[in-house]
C-alpha positions in Angstrom: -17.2 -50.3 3.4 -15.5 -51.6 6.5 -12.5 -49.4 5.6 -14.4 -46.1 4.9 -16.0 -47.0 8.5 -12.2 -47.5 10.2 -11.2 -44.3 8.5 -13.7 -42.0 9.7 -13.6 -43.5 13.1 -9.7 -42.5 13.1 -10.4 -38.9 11.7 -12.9 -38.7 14.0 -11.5 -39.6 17.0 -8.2 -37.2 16.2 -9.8 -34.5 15.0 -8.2 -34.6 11.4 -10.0 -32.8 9.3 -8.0 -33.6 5.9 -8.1 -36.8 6.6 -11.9 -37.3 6.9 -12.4 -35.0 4.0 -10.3 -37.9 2.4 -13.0 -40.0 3.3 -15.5 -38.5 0.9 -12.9 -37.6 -2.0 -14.0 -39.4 -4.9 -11.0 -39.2 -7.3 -11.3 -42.6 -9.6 -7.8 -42.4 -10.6 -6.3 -42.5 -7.1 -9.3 -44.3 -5.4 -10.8 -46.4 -8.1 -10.2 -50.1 -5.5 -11.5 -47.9 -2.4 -14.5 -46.6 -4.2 -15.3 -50.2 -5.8 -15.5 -51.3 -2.4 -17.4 -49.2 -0.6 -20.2 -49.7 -3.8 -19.7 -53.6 -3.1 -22.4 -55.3 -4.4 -24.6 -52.5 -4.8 -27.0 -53.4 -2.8 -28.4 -50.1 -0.9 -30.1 -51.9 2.4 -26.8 -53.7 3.4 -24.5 -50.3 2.7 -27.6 -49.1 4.6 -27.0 -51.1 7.2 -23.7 -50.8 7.8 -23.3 -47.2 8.0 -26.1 -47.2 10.2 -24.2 -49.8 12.7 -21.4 -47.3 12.6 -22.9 -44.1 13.9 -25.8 -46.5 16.2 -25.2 -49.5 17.5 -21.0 -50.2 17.0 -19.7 -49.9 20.6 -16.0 -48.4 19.1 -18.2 -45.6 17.5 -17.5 -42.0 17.8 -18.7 -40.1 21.0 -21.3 -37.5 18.1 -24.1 -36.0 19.5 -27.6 -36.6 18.6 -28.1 -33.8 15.9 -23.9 -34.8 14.2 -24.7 -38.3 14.0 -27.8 -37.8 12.2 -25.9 -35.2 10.3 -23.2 -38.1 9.1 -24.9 -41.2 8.9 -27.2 -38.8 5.9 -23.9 -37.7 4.3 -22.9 -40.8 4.0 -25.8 -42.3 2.5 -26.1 -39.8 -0.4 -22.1 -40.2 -0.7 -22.4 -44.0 -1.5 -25.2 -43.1 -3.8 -22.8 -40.7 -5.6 -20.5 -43.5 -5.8 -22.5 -45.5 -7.3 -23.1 -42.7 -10.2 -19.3 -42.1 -10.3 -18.3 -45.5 -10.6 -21.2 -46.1 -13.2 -20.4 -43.4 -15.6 -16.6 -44.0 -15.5 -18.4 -47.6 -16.9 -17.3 -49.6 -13.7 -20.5 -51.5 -12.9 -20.5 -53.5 -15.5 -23.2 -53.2 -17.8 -24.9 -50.6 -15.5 -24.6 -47.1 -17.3 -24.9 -43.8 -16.1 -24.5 -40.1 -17.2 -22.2 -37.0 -15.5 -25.6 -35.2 -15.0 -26.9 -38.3 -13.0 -23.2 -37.8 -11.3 -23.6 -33.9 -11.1 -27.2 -34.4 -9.2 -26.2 -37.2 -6.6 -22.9 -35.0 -5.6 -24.7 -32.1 -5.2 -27.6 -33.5 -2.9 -24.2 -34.8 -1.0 -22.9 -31.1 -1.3 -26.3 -29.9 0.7 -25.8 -32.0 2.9 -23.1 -31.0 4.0 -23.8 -27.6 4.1 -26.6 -28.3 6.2 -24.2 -30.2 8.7 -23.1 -26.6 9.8 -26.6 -24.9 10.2 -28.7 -28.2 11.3 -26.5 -30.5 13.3 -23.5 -28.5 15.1 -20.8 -29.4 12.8 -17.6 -28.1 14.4 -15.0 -25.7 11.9 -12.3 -28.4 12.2 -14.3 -30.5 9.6 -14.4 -28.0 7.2 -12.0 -29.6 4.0 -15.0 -31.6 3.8 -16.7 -28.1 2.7 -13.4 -28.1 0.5 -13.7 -31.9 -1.1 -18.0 -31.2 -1.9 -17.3 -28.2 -3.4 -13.9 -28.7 -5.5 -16.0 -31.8 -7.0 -19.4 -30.3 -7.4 -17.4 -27.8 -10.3 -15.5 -30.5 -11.9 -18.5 -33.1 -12.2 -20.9 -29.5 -13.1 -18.4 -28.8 -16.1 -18.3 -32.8 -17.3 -22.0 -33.1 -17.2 -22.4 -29.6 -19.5 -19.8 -30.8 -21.6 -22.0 -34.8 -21.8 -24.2 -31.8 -23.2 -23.2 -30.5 -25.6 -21.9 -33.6 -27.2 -25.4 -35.2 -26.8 -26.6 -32.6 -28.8 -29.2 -31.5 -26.2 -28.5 -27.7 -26.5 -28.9 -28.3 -30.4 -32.6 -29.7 -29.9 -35.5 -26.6 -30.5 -37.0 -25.0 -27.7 -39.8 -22.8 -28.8 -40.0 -20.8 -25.5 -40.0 -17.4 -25.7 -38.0 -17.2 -22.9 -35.0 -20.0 -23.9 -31.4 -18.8 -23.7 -29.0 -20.8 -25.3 -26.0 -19.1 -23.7 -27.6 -19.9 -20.1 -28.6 -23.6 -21.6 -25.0 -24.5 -22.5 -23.4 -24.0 -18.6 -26.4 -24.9 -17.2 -25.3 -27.5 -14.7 -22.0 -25.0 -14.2 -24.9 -21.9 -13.1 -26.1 -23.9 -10.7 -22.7 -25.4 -9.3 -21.9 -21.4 -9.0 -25.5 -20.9 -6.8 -24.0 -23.6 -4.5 -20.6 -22.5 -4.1 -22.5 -19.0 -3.3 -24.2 -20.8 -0.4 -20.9 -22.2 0.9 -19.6 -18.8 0.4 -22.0 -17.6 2.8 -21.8 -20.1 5.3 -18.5 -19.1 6.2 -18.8 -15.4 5.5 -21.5 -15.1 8.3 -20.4 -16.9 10.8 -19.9 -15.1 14.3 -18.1 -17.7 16.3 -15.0 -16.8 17.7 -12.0 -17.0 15.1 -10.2 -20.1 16.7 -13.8 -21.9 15.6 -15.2 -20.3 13.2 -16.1 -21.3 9.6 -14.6 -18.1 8.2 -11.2 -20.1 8.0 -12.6 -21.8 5.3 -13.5 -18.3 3.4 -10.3 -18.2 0.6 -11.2 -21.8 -0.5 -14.6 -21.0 -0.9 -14.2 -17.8 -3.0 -11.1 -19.5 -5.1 -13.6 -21.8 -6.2 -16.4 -19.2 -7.3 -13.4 -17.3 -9.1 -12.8 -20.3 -11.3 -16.0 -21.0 -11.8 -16.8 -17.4 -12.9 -14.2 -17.2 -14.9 -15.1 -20.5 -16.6 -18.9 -18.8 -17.3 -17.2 -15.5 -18.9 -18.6 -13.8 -16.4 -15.6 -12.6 -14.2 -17.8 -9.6 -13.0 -19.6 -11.4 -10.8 -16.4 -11.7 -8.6 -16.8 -8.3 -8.1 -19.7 -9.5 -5.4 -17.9 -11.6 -4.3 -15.1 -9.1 -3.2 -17.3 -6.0 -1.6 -18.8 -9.0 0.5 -15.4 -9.8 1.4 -14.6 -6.2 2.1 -17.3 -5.4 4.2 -16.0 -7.8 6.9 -12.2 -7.8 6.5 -12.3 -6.6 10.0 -14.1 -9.8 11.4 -11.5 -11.7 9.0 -8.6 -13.4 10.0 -5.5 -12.0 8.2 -4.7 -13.2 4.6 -1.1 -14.8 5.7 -2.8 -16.8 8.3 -4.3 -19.0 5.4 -2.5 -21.7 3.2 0.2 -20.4 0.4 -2.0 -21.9 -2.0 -5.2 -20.2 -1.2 -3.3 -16.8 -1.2 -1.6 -17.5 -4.2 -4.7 -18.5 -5.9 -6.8 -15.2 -4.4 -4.3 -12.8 -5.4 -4.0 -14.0 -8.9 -7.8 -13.4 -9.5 -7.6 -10.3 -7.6 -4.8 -9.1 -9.6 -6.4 -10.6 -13.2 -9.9 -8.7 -11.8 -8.0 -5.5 -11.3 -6.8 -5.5 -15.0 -10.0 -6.5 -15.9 -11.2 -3.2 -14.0 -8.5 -1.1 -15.5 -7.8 -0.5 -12.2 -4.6 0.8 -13.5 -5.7 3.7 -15.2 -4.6 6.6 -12.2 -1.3 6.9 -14.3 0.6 7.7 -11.5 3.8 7.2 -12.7 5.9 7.7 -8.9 3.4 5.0 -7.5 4.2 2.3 -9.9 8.2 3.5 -9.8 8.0 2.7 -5.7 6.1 -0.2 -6.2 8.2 -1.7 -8.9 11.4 -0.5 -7.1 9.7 -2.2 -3.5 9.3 -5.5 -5.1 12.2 -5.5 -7.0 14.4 -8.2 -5.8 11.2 -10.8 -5.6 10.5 -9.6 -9.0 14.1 -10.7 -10.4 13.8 -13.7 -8.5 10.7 -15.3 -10.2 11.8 -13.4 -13.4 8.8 -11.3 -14.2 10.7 -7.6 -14.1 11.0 -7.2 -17.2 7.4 -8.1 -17.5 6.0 -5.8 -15.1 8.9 -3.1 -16.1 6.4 -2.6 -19.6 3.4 -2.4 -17.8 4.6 1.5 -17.1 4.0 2.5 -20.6 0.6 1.7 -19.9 0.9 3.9 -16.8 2.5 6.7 -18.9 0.0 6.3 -21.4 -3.0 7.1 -19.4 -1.4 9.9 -17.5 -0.8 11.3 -21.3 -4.3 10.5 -22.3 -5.8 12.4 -19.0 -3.6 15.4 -20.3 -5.3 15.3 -23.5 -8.6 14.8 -22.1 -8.0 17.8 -19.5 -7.4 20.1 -22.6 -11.3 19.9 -23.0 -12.7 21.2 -26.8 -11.8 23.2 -29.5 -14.6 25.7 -30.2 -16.6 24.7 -33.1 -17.4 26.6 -35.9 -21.0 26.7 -37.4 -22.8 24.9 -35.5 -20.5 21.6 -36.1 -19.9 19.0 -33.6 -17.5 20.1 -30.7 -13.7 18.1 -31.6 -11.2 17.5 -28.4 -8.4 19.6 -29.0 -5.5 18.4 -30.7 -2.8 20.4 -30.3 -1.0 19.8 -27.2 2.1 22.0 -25.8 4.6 19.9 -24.4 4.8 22.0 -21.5 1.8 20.4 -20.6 2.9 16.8 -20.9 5.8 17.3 -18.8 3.6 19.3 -16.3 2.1 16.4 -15.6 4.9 14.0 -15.3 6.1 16.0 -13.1 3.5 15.9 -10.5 2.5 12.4 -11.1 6.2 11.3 -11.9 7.6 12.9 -8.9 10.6 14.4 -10.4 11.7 17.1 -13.0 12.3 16.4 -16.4 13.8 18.4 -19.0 11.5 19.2 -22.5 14.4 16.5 -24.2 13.5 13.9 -22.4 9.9 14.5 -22.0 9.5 14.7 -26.1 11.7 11.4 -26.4 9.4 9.7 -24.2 6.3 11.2 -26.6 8.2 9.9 -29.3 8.5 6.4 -27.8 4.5 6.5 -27.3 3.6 7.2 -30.8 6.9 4.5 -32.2 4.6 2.0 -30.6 1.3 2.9 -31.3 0.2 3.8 -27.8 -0.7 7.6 -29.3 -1.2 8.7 -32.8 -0.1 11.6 -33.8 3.7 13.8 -34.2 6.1 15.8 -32.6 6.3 19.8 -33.8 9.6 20.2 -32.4 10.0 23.7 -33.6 6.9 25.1 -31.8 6.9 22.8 -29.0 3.8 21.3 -29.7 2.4 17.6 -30.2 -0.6 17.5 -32.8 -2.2 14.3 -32.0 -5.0 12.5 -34.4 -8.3 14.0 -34.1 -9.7 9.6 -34.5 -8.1 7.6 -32.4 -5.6 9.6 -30.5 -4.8 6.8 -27.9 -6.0 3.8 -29.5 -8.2 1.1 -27.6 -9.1 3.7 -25.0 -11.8 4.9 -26.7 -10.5 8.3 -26.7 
């Protein structure tokens, strides 16, 4: 305990925010000795005691004000509590057990607290990896205790309520990690302090963390939320390249994965993805994923193709039968449009070798009437996996 105390008097006193976020990490690989002795001897009116003489009565203490020492000296109550969980369920106290939910509940009642800090008791925006270290752990301990779980078999035991869904029941502790990261979302979404102290610098940590967590729920569409919230004050925001390389990294990844996921691809504007392939090219090379990006414009052809076939509306039925797409497409047509969306002029050659290379690999179904300059494509299934 006495070194947790020296520690955050050092943070403290310099304004380090990493380092007292380090304070409250719990890793038990790294910190196993640490966290053993804060615990000590387990006894809760001495650890008590002693945090209480730190942020009270110890002369060297921290210059807080009223409202941030009550703020701390209850943080750090519920996070030797925690500890005590932690180090019981890793089975370091002896014959003492305990379970990742028990761990789950104590570091989320830590988590709150520390939310709190910022809306009850003044907690300045240089503290905010602290934000960082609750919520990081608050997923990892949320997806051990759901996975204690399901190997207990407590998913597996009947529940005759009408209501009971055993899809929600299995990432049940992972749900509500999500409703928390939401909340630390929030904090620093809406706070109007000036940049230079404002929460919102602890925005991209805060919404990489509800990505992964969404993800790890199958239910990536929430993120969607989650970035129109963002949207709506990118001008209040500071700039993305103000924030760490690995919070960008990490954003843009999900953004780009969400996009896909959004078929956000689907303009087929062949010149745009030429300019933006040809604009990138170099970095492209250089972390070798050209090539890789270089297929994704058959995709882009592909739907600029499909649109074509779409545009050509129906044939007209004949008694009474349901209306069919039409089939038969000039080539004229195709190369129409790759002209406007491709931003050049292609000869009919090249346009039907292209058509060619779409239904080689099985991006279109159909053939090539060379003779009549048409392409008859299949009246099921045209562009398969589009639904058209």
């Amino acid at each position: 305990m006495d070194t947790l105390i020296q520690d955050f008097r050092q943070a403290y006193a310099g304004l380090k925010g990493d380092q007292l976020a380090e304070t409250l990490r719990p890793d038990i690989q790294l910190y196993s000795s640490k966290l053993l002795s804060i615990w000590g001897r387990g006894d809760a009116r001495a650890a008590q005691s002693d945090i209480q003489f730190l942020f009270y009565q110890d002369q060297s203490r921290p210059r807080l004000s009223k409202e941030e020492t009550t703020g701390w000296y209850e943080i750090y109550i519920a996070y030797w509590t925690a500890v005590g969980e932690i180090l019981a369920a890793e089975g370091l106290r002896g014959d003492v057990k305990s379970s990742w939910k028990k761990v789950y509940e104590a570091w989320k009642e830590l988590t709150l607290l520390i939310t709190r800090g910022y809306t009850n008791h003044d907690f300045e925006n240089w503290t905010i990896p602290c934000l960082y270290v609750a919520g990081r752990y608050l997923r990892l301990y949320a997806i051990r205790a759901d996975e204690e779980r399901r190997r207990s078999g407590e998913d597996a035991v009947t529940n005759f309520q009408d209501d009971f869904d055993p899809e929600s029941e299995e990432n049940k502790h992972l749900e509500d990690c999500a409703r928390q990261l939401n909340r630390i979302f929030n904090l620093c979404l809406s706070d109007r302090a000036p940049l230079e102290e404002s929460r919102k610098w602890g925005i991209y940590y805060a919404i990489n963390l509800l990505f992964k967590t969404y993800f790890k729920l199958n239910a990536a569409g929430l993120s969607k939320n989650v970035l129109k919230a963002l949207s709506a004050t990118r001008g209040d925001m500071p700039a993305l390249n103000k924030f760490p390389a690995s919070q960008q990294v990490t954003f843009k990844y999900y953004e780009g994965v969400l996009a896909f996921l959004e078929e956000s691809y689907v303009e087929g504007d062949l010149h745009a993805f030429d300019m933006a392939l040809q604009g990138g090219e170099d970095e492209f090379i250089k972390r070798r994923i050209y090539l890789t990006l270089e297929r994704g414009r058959d995709i882009a052809l592909r739907n600029l193709l499909r649109k074509v076939f779409i545009a050509g509306g129906y044939e007209e039925s004949k008694n009474g039968a349901a209306p069919v797409r039409r089939t038969r497409i000039p080539v004229a047509e195709f190369a129409a449009a790759m002209k406007v969306k491709g931003g050049v002029d292609i000869d009919t050659d090249e346009v039907e070798c292209l058509l060619a290379n779409m239904i080689y690999k099985n991006l279109m179904k159909g053939y090539i009437a060379h003779e009549r300059g048409f392409v008859v494509l299949s009246k099921t299934g045209a562009f398969p996996g589009t639904g058209v």
